[in-house]
N, C-alpha and C positions, 0 to 999 in steps of 0.2 A: 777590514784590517784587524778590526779586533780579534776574531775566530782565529787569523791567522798565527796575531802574538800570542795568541792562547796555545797554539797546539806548540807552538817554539817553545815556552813555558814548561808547557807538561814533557813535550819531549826531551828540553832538557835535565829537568826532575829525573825524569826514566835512566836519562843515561849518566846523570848523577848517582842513582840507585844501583845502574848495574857495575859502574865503577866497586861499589860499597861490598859487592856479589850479589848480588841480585840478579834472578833471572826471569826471563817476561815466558810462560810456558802456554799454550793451549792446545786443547786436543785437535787436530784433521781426521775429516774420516777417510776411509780407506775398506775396501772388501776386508769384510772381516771382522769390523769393528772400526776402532779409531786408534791412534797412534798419536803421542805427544811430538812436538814442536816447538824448538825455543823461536823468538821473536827478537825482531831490533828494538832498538827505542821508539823507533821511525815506525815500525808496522805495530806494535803494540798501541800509541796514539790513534794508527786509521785504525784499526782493529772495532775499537767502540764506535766507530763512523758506517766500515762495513767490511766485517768478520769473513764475508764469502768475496770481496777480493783481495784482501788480505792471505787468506786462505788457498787461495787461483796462486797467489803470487812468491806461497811457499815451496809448490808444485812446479812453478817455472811453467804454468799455463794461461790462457786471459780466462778472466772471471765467468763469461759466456762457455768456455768450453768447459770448467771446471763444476759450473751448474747444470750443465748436459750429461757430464760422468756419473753426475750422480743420481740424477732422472733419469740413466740408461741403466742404472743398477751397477756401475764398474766395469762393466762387458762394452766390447764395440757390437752393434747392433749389423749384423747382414744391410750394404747398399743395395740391393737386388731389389727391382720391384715385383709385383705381383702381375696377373695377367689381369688385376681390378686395378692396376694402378695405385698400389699399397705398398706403401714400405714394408718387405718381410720380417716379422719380429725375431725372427731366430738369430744367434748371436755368432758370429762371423768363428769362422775355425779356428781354436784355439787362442781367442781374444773374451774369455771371461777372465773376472777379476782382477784386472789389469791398472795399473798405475794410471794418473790422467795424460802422463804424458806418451804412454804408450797408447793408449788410448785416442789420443789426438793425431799421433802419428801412422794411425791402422784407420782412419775414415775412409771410405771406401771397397775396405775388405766383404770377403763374402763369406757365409756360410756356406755348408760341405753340400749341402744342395745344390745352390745355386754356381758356386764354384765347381762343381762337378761338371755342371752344365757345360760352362767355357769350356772345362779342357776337350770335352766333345766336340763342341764345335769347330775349336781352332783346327786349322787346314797342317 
């Protein structure tokens, strides 16, 4: 109970401060670098709790996906496996450097290999 009036506390501080113009900013990253971000009252609070879904939830994606964009480099990764049963590392056609939610939304895509393959075989 107490943690909870505590963050009510602080959040209300915050949105007392941004009343005053204050503004809650932090960098996301992004191909390329990183790009600034204003914050609420509400996510500045979680922020110091935890920063990467906070961050997932500036992007408009869940935290798990938003930590995978960025262990994937920003690219979607080729679904295709291998003939060793290995996910191909090559980065799906035209899906590098790409936002998470594009990113999220291109799972499955294939690289010009592998996608080449299909349009072969299709009848």
């Amino acid at each position: 109970m107490l943690a909870g009036a505590m963050a009510y506390h602080q959040e209300q501080l915050l949105k007392d401060l941004q009343k005053a113009g204050m503004s809650f900013m932090v960098e996301r990253p992004r191909h390329g670098g990183t790009e600034s971000v204003l914050l609420t009252p509400n996510q500045a609070v979680r922020f110091l709790g935890n920063p990467a879904a906070v961050l997932a939830e500036t992007y408009e994606v869940s935290e798990a996906d938003f930590l995978q964009w960025i262990e994937d480099r920003f690219s979607v990764r080729c679904a295709a496996r291998t003939t060793r049963n290995r996910r191909c590392r090559a980065t799906a056609t035209g899906l590098s450097s790409v936002d998470p939610k594009t990113w999220v939304a291109n799972q499955g895509a294939l690289c010009s290999n592998h996608g080449a393959e299909l349009l072969v075989d299709q009848p």
